[in-house]
N, CA and C atoms of all chains as a GROMACS GRO file, in nm:
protein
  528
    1UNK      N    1   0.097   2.021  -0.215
    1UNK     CA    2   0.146   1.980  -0.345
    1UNK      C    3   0.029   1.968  -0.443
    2UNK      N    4   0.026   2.027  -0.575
    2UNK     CA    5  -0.053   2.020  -0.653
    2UNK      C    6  -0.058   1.909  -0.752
    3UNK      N    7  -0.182   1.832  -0.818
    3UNK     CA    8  -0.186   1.759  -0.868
    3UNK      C    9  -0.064   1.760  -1.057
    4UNK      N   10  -0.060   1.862  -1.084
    4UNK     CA   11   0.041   1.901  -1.214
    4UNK      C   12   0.177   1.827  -1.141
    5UNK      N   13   0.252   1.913  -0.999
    5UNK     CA   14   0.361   1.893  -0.940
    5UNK      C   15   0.372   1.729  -0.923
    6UNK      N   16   0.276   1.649  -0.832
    6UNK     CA   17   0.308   1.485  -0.840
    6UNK      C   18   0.317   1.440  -0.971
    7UNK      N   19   0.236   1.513  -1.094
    7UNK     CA   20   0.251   1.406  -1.195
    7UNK      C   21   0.356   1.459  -1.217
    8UNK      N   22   0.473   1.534  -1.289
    8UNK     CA   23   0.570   1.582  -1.284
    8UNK      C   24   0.697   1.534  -1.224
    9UNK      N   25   0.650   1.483  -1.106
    9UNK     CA   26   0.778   1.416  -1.037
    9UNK      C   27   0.762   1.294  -1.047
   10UNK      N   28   0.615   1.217  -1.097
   10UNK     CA   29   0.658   1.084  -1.127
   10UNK      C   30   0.725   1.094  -1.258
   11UNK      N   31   0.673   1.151  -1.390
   11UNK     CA   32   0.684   1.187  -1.485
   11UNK      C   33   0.866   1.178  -1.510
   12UNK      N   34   0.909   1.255  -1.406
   12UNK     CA   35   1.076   1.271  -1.417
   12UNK      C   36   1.147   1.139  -1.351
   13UNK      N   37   1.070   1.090  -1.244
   13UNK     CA   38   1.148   1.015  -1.205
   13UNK      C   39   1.124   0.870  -1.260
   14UNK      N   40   1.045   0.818  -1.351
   14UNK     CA   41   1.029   0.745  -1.476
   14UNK      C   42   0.999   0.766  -1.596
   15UNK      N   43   1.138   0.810  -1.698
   15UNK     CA   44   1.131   0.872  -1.790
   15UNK      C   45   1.076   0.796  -1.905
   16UNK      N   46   1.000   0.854  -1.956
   16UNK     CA   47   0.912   0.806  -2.060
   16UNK      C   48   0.765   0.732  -2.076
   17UNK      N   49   0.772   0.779  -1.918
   17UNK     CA   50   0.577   0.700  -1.858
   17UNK      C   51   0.453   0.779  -1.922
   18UNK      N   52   0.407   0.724  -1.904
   18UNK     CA   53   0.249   0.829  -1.893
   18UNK      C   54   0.175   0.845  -1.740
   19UNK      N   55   0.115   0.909  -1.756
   19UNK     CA   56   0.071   0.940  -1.584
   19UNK      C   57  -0.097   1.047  -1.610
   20UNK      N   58  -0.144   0.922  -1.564
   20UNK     CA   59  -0.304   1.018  -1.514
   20UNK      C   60  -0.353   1.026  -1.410
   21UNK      N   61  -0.389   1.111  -1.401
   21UNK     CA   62  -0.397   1.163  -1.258
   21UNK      C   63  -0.565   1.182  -1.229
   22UNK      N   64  -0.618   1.083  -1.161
   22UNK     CA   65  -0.752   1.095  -1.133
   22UNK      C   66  -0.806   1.175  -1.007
   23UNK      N   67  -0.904   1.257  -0.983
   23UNK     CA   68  -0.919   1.305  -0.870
   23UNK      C   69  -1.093   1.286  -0.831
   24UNK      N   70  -1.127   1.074  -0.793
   24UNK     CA   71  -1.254   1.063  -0.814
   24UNK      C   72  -1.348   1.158  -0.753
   25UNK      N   73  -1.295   1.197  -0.553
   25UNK     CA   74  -1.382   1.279  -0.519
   25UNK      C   75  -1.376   1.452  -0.551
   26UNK      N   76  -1.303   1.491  -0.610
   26UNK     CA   77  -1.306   1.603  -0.696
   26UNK      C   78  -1.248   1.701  -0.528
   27UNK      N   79  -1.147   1.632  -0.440
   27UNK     CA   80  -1.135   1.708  -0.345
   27UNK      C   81  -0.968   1.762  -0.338
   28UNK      N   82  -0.958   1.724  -0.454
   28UNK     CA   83  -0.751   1.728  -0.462
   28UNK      C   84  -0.702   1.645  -0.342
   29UNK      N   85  -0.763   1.591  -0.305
   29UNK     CA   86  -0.671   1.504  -0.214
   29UNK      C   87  -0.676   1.366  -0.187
   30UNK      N   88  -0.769   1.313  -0.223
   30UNK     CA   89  -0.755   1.139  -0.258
   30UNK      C   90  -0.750   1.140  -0.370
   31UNK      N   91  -0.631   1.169  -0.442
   31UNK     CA   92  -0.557   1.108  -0.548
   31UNK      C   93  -0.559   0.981  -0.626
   32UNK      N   94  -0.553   0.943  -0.682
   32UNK     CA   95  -0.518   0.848  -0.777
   32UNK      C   96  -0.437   0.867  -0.906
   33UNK      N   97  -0.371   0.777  -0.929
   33UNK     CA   98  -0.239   0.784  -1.010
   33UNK      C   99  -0.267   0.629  -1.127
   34UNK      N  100  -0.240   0.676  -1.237
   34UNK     CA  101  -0.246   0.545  -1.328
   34UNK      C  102  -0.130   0.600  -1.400
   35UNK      N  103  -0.031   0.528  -1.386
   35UNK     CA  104   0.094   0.520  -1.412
   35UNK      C  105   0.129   0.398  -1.523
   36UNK      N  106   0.119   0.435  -1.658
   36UNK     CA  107   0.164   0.320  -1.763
   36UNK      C  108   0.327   0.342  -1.796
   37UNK      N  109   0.400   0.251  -1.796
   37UNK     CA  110   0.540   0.288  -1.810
   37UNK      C  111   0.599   0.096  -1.863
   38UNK      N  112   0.708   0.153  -1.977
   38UNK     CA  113   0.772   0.034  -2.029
   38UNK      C  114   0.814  -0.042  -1.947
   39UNK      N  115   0.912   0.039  -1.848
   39UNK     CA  116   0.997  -0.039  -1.780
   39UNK      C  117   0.944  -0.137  -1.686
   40UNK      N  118   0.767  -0.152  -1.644
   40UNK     CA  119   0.767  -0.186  -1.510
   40UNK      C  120   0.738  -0.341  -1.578
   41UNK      N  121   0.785  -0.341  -1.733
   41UNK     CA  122   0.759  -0.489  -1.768
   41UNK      C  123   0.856  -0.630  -1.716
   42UNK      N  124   0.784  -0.749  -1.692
   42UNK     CA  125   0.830  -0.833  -1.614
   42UNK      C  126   0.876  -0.793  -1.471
   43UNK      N  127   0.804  -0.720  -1.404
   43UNK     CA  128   0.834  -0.670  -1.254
   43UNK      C  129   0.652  -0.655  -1.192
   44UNK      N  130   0.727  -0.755  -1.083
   44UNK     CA  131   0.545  -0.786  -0.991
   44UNK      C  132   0.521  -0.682  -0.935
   45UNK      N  133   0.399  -0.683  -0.911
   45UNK     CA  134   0.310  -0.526  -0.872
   45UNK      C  135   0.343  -0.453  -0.738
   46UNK      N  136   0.439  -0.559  -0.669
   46UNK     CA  137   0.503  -0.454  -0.550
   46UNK      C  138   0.593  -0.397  -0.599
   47UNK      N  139   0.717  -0.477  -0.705
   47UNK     CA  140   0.802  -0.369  -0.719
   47UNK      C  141   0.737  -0.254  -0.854
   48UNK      N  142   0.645  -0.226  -0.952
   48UNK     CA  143   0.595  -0.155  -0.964
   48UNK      C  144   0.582  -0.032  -0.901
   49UNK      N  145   0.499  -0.071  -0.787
   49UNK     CA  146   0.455   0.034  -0.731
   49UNK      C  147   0.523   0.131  -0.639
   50UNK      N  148   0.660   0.026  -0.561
   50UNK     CA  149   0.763   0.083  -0.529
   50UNK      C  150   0.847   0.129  -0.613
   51UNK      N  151   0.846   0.179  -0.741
   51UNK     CA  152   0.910   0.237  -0.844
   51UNK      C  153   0.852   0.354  -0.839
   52UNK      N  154   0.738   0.403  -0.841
   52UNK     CA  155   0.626   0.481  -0.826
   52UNK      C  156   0.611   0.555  -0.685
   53UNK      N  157   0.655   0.487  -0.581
   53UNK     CA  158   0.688   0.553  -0.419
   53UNK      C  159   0.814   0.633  -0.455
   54UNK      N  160   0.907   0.545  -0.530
   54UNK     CA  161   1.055   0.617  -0.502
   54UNK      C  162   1.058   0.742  -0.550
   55UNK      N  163   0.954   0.810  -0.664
   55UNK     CA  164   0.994   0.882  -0.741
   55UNK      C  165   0.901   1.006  -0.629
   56UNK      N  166   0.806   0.961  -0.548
   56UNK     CA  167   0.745   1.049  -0.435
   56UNK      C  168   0.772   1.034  -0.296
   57UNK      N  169   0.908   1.012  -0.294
   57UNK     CA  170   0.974   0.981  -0.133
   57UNK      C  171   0.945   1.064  -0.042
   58UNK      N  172   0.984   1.156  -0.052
   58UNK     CA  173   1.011   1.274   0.033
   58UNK      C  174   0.786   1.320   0.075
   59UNK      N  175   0.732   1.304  -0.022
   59UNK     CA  176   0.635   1.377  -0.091
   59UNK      C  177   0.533   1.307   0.006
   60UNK      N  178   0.510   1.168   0.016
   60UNK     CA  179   0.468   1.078   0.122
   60UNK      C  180   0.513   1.040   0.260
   61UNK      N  181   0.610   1.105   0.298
   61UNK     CA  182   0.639   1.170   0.398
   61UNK      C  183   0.526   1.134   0.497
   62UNK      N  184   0.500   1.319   0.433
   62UNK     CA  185   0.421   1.411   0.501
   62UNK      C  186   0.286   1.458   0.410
   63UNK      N  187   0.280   1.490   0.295
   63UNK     CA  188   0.214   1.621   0.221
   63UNK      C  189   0.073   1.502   0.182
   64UNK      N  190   0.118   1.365   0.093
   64UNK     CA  191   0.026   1.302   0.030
   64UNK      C  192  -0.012   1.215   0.136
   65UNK      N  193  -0.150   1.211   0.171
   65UNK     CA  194  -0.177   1.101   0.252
   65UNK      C  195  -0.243   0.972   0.187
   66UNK      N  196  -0.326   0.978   0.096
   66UNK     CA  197  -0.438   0.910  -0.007
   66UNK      C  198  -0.410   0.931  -0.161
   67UNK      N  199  -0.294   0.840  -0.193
   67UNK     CA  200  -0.268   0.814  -0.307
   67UNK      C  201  -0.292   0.691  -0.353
   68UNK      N  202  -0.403   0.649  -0.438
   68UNK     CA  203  -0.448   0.522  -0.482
   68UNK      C  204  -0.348   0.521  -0.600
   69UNK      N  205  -0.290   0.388  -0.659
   69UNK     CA  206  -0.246   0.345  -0.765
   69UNK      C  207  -0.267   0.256  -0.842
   70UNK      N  208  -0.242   0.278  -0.981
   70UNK     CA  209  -0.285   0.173  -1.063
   70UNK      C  210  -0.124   0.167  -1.140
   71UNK      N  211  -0.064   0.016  -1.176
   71UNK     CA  212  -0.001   0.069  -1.303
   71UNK      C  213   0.025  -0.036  -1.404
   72UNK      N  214   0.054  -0.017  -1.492
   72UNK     CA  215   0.028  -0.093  -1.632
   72UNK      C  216   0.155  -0.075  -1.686
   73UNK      N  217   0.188  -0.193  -1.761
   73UNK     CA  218   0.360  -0.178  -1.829
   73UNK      C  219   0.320  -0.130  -1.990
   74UNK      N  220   0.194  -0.136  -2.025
   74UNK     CA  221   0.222  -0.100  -2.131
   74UNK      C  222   0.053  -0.039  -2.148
   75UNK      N  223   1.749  -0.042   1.200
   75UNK     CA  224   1.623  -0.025   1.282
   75UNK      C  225   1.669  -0.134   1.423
   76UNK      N  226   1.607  -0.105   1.510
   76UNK     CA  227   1.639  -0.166   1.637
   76UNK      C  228   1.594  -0.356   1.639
   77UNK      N  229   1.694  -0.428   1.706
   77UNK     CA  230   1.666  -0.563   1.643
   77UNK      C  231   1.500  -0.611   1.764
   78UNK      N  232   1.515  -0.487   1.870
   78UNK     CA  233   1.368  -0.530   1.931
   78UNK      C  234   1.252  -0.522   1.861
   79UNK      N  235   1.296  -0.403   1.807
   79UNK     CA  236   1.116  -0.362   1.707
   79UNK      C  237   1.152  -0.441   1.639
   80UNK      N  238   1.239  -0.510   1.559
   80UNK     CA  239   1.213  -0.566   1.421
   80UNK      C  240   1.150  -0.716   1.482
   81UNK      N  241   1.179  -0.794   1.588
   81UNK     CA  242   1.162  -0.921   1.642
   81UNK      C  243   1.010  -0.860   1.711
   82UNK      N  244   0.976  -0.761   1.723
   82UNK     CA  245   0.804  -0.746   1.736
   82UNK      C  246   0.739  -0.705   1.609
   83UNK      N  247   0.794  -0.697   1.506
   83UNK     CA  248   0.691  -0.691   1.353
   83UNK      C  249   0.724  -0.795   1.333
   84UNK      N  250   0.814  -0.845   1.351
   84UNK     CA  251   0.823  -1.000   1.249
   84UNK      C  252   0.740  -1.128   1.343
   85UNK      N  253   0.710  -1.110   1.468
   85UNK     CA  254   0.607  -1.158   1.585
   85UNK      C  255   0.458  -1.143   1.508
   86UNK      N  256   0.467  -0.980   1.493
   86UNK     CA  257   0.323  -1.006   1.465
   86UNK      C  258   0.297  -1.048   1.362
   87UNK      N  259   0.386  -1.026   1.222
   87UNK     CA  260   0.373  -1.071   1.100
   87UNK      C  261   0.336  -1.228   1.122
   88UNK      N  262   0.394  -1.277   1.172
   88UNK     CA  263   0.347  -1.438   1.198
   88UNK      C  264   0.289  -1.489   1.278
   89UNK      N  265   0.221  -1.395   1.366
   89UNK     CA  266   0.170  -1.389   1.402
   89UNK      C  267  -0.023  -1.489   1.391
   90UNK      N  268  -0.015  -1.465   1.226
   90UNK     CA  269  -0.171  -1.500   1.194
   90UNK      C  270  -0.157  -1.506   1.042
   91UNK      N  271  -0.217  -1.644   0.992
   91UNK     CA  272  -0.196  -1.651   0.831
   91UNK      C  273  -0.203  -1.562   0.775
   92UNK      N  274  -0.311  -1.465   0.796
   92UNK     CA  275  -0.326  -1.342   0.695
   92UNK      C  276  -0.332  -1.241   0.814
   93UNK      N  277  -0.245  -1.126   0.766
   93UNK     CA  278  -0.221  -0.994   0.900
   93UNK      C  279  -0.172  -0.877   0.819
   94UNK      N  280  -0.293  -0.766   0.874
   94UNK     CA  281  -0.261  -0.644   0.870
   94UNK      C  282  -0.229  -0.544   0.944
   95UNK      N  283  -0.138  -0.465   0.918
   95UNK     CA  284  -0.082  -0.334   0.966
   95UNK      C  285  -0.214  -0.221   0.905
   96UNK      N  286  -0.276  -0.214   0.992
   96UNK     CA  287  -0.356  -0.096   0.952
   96UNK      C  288  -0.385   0.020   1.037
   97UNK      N  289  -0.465   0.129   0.981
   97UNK     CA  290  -0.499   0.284   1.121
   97UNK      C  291  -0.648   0.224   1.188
   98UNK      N  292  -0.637   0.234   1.286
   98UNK     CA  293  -0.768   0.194   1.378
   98UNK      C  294  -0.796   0.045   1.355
   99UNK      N  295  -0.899   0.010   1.381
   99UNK     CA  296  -0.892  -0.144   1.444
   99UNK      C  297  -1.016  -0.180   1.288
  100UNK      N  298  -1.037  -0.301   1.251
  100UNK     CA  299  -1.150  -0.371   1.167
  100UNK      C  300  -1.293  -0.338   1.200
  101UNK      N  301  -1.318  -0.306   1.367
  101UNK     CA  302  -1.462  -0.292   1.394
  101UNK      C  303  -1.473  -0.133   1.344
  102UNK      N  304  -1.353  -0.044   1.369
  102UNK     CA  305  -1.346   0.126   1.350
  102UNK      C  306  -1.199   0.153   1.268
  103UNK      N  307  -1.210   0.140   1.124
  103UNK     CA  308  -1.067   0.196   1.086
  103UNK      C  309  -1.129   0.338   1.040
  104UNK      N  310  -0.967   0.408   1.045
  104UNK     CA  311  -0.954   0.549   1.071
  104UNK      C  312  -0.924   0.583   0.926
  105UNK      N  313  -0.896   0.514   0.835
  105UNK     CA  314  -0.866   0.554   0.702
  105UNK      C  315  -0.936   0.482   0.573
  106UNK      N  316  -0.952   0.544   0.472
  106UNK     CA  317  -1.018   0.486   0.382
  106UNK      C  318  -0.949   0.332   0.310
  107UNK      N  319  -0.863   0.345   0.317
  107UNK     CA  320  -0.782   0.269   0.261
  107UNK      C  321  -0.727   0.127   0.371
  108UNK      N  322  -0.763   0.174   0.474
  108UNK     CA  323  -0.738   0.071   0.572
  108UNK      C  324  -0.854   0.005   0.565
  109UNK      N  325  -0.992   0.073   0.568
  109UNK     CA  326  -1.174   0.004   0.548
  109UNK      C  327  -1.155  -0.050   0.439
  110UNK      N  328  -1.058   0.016   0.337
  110UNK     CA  329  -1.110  -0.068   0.183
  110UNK      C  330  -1.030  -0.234   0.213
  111UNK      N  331  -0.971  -0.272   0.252
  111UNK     CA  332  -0.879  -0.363   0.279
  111UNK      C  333  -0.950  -0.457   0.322
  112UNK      N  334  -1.015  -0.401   0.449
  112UNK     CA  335  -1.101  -0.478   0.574
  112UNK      C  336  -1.206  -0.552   0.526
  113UNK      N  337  -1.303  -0.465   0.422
  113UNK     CA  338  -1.432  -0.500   0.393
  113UNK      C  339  -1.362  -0.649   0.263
  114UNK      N  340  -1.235  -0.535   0.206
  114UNK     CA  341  -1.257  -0.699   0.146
  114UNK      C  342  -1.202  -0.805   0.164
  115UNK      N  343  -1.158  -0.878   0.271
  115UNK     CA  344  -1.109  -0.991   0.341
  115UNK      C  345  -1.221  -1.042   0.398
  116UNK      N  346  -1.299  -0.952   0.458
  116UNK     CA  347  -1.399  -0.980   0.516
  116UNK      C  348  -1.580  -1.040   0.424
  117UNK      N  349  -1.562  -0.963   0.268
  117UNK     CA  350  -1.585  -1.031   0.159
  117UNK      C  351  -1.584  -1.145   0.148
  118UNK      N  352  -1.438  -1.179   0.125
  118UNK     CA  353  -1.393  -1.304   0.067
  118UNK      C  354  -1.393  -1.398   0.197
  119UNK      N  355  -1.407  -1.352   0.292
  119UNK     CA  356  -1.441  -1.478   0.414
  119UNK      C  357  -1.312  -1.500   0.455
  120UNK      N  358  -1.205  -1.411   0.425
  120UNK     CA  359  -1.067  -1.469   0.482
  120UNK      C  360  -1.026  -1.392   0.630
  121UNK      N  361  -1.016  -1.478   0.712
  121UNK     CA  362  -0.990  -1.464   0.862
  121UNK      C  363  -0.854  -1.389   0.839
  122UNK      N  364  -0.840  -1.266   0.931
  122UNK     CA  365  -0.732  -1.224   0.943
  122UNK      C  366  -0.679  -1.163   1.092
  123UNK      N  367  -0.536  -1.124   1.139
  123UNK     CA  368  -0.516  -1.073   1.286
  123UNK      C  369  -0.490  -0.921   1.189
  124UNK      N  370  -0.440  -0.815   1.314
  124UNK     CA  371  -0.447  -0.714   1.263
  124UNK      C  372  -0.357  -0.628   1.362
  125UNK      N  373  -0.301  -0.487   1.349
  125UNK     CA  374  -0.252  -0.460   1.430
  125UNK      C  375  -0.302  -0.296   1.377
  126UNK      N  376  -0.303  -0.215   1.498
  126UNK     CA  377  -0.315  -0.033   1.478
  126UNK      C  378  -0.233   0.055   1.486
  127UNK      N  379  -0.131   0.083   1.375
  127UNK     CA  380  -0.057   0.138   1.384
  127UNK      C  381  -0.038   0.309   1.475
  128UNK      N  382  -0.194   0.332   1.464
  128UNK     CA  383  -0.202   0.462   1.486
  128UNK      C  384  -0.173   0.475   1.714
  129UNK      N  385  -0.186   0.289   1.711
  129UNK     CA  386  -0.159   0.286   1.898
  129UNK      C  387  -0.017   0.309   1.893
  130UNK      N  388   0.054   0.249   1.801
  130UNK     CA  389   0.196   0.295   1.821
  130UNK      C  390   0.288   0.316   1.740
  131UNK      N  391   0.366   0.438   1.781
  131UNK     CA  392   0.443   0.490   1.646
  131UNK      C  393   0.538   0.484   1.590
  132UNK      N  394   0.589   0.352   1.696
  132UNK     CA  395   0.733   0.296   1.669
  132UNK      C  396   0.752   0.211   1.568
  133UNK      N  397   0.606   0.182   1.606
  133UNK     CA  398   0.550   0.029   1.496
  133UNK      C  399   0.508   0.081   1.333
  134UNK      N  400   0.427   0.214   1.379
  134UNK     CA  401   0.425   0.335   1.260
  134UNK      C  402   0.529   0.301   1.157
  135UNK      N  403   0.618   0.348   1.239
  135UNK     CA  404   0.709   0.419   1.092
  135UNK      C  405   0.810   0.260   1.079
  136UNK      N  406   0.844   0.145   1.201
  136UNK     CA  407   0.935   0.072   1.159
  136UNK      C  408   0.845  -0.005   1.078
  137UNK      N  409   0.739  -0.005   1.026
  137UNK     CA  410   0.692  -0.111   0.974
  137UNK      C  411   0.693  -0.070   0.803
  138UNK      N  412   0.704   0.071   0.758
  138UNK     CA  413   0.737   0.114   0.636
  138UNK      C  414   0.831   0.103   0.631
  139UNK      N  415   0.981   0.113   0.743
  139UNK     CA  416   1.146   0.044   0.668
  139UNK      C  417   1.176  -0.133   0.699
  140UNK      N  418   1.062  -0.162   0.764
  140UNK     CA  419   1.095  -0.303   0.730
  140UNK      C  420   1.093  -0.363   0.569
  141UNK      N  421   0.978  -0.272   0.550
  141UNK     CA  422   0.893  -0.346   0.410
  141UNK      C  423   0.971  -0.286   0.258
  142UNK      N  424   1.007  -0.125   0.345
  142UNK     CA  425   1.049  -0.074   0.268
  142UNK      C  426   0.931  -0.030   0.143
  143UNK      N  427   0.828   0.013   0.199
  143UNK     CA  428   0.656   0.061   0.172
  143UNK      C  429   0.630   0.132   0.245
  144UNK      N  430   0.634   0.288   0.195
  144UNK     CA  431   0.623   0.424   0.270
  144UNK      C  432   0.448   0.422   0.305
  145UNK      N  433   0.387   0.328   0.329
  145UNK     CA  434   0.249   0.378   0.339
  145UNK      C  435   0.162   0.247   0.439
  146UNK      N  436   0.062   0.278   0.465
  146UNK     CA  437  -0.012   0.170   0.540
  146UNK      C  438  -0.158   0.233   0.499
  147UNK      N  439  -0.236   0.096   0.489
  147UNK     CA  440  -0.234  -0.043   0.506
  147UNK      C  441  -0.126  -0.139   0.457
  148UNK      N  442  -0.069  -0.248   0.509
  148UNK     CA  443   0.023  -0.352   0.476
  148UNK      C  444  -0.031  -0.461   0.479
  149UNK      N  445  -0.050  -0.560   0.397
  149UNK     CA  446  -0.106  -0.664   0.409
  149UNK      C  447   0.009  -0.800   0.383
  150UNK      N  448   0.015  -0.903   0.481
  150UNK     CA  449   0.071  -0.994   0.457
  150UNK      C  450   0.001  -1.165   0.468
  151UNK      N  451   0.039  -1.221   0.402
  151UNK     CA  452  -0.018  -1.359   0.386
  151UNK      C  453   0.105  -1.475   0.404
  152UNK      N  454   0.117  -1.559   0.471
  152UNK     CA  455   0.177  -1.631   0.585
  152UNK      C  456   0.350  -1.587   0.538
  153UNK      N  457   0.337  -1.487   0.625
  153UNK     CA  458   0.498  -1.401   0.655
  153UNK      C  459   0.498  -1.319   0.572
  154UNK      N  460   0.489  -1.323   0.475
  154UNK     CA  461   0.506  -1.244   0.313
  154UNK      C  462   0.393  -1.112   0.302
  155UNK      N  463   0.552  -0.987   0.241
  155UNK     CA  464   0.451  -0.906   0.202
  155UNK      C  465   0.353  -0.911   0.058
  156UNK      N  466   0.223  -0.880   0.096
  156UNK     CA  467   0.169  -0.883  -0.031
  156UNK      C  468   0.137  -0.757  -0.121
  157UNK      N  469   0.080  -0.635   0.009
  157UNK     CA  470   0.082  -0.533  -0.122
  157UNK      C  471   0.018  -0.407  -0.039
  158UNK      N  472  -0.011  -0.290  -0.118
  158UNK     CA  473  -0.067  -0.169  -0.028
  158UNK      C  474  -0.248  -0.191  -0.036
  159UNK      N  475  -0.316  -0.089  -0.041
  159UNK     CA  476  -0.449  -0.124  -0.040
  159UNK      C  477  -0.454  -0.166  -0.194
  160UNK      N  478  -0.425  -0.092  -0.274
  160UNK     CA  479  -0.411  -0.119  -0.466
  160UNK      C  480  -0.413  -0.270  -0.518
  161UNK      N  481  -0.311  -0.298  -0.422
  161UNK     CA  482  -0.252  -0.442  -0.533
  161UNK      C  483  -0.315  -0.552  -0.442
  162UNK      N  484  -0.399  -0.485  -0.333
  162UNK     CA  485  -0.475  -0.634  -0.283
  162UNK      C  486  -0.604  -0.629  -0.307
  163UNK      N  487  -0.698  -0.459  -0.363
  163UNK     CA  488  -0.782  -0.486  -0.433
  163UNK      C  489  -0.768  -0.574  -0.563
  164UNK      N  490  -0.683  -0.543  -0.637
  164UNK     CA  491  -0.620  -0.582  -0.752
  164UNK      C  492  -0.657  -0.776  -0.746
  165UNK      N  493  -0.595  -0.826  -0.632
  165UNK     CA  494  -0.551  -0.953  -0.664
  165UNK      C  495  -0.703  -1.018  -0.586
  166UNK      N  496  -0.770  -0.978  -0.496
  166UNK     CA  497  -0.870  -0.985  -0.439
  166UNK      C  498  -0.985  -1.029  -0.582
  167UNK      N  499  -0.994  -0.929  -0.705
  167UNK     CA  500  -1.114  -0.912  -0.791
  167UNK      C  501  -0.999  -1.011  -0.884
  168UNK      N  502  -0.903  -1.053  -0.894
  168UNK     CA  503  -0.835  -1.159  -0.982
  168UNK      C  504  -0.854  -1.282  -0.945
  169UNK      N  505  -0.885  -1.297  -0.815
  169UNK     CA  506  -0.942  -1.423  -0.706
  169UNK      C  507  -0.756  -1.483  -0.652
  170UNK      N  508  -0.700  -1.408  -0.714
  170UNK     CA  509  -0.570  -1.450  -0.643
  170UNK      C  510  -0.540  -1.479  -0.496
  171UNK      N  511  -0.591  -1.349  -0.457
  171UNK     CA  512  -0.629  -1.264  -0.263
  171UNK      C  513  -0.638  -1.479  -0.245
  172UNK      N  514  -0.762  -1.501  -0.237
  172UNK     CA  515  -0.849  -1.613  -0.239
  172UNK      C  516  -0.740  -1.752  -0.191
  173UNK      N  517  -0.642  -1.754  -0.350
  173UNK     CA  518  -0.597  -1.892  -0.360
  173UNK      C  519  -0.459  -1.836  -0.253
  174UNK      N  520  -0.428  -1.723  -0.275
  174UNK     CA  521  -0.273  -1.699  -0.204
  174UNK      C  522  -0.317  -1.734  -0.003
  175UNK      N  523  -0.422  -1.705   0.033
  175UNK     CA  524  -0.439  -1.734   0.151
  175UNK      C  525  -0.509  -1.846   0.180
  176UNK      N  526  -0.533  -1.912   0.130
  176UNK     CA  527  -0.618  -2.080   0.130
  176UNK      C  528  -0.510  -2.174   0.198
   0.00000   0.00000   0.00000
């Protein structure tokens, strides 16, 4: 899975977020995700972030192993 | 999920005030994100038990539909989940980590 494709499916599956997609060791595969989105306001940082799993269910599986997250409500 | 496995995560969960589900053990973890966890409990001086998911795979995968958290490391503080590796760096550099396990 390519880094465009995850942001994309978070992107859809919280409509109206922003999503950056960091790649510190420049190896496409320890990921990082900074996910700013309205909705995750007044909601604690587990369910956040499980807002952010749901939209890569299938995807964490198997494919993503090292997805760091950050996310911000606003 | 089977009520045996669930009465052996919820064992170990209470196992120990502060307890992680992690890959490989604290002296050798197998993942970055399991070391990032380790070093910082071990930082902050907070005693923890631990378990290796990667010894068993029953424990593997029931311990992401217990929590309903597709991923490991899992960190919990007396019974309670607290967060993936993210949100316990997070609360760790907030000094939260600190007061929530005191």
């Amino acid at each position: 899975m390519t880094i465009p494709e995850i942001q994309k499916k978070i992107e859809d599956g919280l409509p109206g977020c922003k999503v950056e997609i960091l790649d510190p060791y420049r190896d496409g595969v320890h990921i990082k995700a900074v996910v700013t989105f309205a909705g995750f306001t007044g909601k604690g940082l587990i369910e956040q972030h499980r807002m952010v799993y749901a939209t890569l269910k299938d995807e964490l599986k198997e494919e993503i192993h090292a997805l760091a997250l950050e996310t911000r409500s606003e | 999920m089977e009520q045996e496995l669930k009465d052996k995560i919820e064992s170990l969960i209470k196992s120990e005030n502060v307890f992680l589900f992690m890959k490989g053990t604290p002296e050798m973890p197998q993942c970055g994100f399991s070391a990032g966890v380790v070093t910082t409990l071990k930082q902050l001086g907070i005693p923890f038990g631990s378990f290796n998911v990667l010894s068993d795979m029953k424990i593997r995968e029931g311990i992401k539909e217990y929590t309903n958290w597709p991923t490991i490391p899992q960190l919990y503080i007396k019974g309670e989940f607290v967060g993936g590796h993210d949100i316990t760096i997070q609360m760790a550099q907030s000094g939260e980590l600190t007061k929530k396990a005191g």
